[in-house]
C-alpha positions, 0 to 999 in steps of 0.5 A: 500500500505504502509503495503503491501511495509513492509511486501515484504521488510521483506519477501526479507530481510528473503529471502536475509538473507536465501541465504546468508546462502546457498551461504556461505555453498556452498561456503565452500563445494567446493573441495580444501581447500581455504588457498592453493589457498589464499597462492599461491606458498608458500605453506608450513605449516608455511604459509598455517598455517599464512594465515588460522590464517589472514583469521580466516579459523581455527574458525567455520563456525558459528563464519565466517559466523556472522564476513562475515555478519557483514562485508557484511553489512557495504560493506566490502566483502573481499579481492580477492586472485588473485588481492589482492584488495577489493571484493567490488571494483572488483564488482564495476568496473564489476557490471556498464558494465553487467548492461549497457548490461543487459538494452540494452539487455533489450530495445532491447527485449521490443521493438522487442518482445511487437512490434512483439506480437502486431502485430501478435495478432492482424494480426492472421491468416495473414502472419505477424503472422506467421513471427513474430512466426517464427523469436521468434522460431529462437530467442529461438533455436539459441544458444547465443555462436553461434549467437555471432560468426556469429555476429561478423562474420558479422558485425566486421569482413566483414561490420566493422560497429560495434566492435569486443570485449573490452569495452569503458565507455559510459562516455568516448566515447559514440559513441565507447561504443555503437559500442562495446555494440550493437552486445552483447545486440542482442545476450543477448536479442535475446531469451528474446525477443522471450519470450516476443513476445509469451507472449504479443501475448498470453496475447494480443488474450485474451484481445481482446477477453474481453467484454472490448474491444468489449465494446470499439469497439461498443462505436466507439473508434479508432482501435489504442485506443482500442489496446494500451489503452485498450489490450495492457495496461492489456496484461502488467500484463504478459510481466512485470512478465516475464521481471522481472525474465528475467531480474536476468537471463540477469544479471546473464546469460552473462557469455557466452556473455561477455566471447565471446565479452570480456567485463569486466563484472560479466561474466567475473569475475565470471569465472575468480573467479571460474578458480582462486579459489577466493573464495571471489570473487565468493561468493560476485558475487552470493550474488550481484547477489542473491540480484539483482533477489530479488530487481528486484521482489520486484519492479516488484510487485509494478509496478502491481498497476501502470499498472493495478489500479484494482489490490489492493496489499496485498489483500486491497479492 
């Protein structure tokens, strides 16, 4: 277990090394040249001269790319040319509310998918099976723009139950918080619950089909044993894998979500940095969120072996 741990945390270090490099190459092969942006309404030779001389944007790209790692490692990402503050402190205030979206996104679509796949594996053929697909097509058809202005429509504007837009810290109200987070987790977890619903009814048709279960089932175990304990627990293998790279696409696919219920979040950011050229903004959103998807791998991995014991990572027997 404990080789298998170093060998994943030398291969993400490699990976996160390897996009480091594309993210700074892409970021440089944008169109426009970055001191124009950085120098504002004052552009004229003298001050696009000085502010390519702060930034060290005449040196080559080698020699920036090594002075942006040796910065990155000890947290400094640079300084953002719209706001004019750290890069870091930016990403520290927007990173805490796409993370609170993406785990509430996340709760919803475990519970409603796992619950929903359950039930229509083990009521096959029965009605609630073809609810239960029906309600995963709609979640998979219905684009997150749209389903975010009828849910507003709905439920902020008609039945004032929940908030419209803005951001409250849970910390400060939670109350507030919940009403402004709720309508955004369902329309950001709509299509991963559906996702997940097909595959827990996928991985749940197999395992009750397994000499396992039909053991479990001659031995006299209850109903409700056999299908949490026994199919469900092995179905998890599956629904862990898809959560995990789900998971990178909640944290990096709330663009259109935050944009719609105007949370200061990643989302937000990222197309602000994009609109405003910050280049430094932009580059250190991917790099954190390159790093998350990495992170979220690596401990998906290790989660095999807690669900499943049969499972000997790194080939161990």
């Amino acid at each position: 277990m404990t080789k298998y741990l170093l060998q994943r945390l030398g291969q993400s270090l490699i990976t996160l090394f390897l996009v480091s490099v594309v993210v700074f190459a892409g970021i440089r092969a944008l169109p426009g040249d970055p001191a124009i942006a950085l120098a504002g309404e004052e552009r004229s030779p003298q001050a696009l001269a000085a502010v390519r001389d702060a930034y060290g944007l005449n040196d080559n790209l080698v020699v920036q790319y090594g002075r942006f790692i040796a910065h990155a490692l000890t947290g400094d990402l640079g300084t953002s040319a719209r706001t004019g503050l750290p890069v870091s402190s930016a990403i520290g205030q927007a990173l805490p509310v796409t993370l609170e979206l993406a785990a509430l996104s996340l709760l919803f679509a475990v519970v409603l998918g796992i619950g929903a796949g359950v039930v229509a594996a083990v009521r096959r053929g029965r009605i609630e099976e073809w609810l239960a697909n029906g309600i995963a097509l709609l979640g998979l058809s219905i684009p997150t723009f749209w389903l975010g202005i009828v849910l507003v429509l709905a439920f902020a504007i008609a039945l004032p139950v929940f908030a419209a837009s803005g951001f409250v810290p849970f910390t400060s109200d939670p109350l507030d918080n919940l009403r402004r987070m709720v309508l955004p987790a369902i329309v950001l977890g709509s299509g991963l619950a559906a996702v997940v619903m097909r595959q827990t009814r996928a991985a749940m048709l197999d395992s009750l089909s397994a000499d396992y279960v039909r053991t479990a089932r001659a031995k006299g175990l209850a109903r409700r044993q056999i299908i949490g304990g026994h199919a469900l627990r092995n179905s998890l293998v599956t629904v862990v894998t898809v959560l995990g790279l789900q998971l990178g696409h909640l944290i990096s696919g709330a663009v259109v979500t935050e944009q719609i219920f105007v949370l200061p979040g990643f989302g937000k950011l990222t197309i602000d940095s994009v609109f405003t050229r910050d280049y430094a903004v932009l580059q250190g959103v991917v790099l954190c969120t390159s790093a998350a998807y990495i992170l979220i791998n690596l401990l998906v991995d290790l989660v095999y072996s807690v669900i499943d014991p049969r499972i000997r990572l790194g080939g161990a027997r």
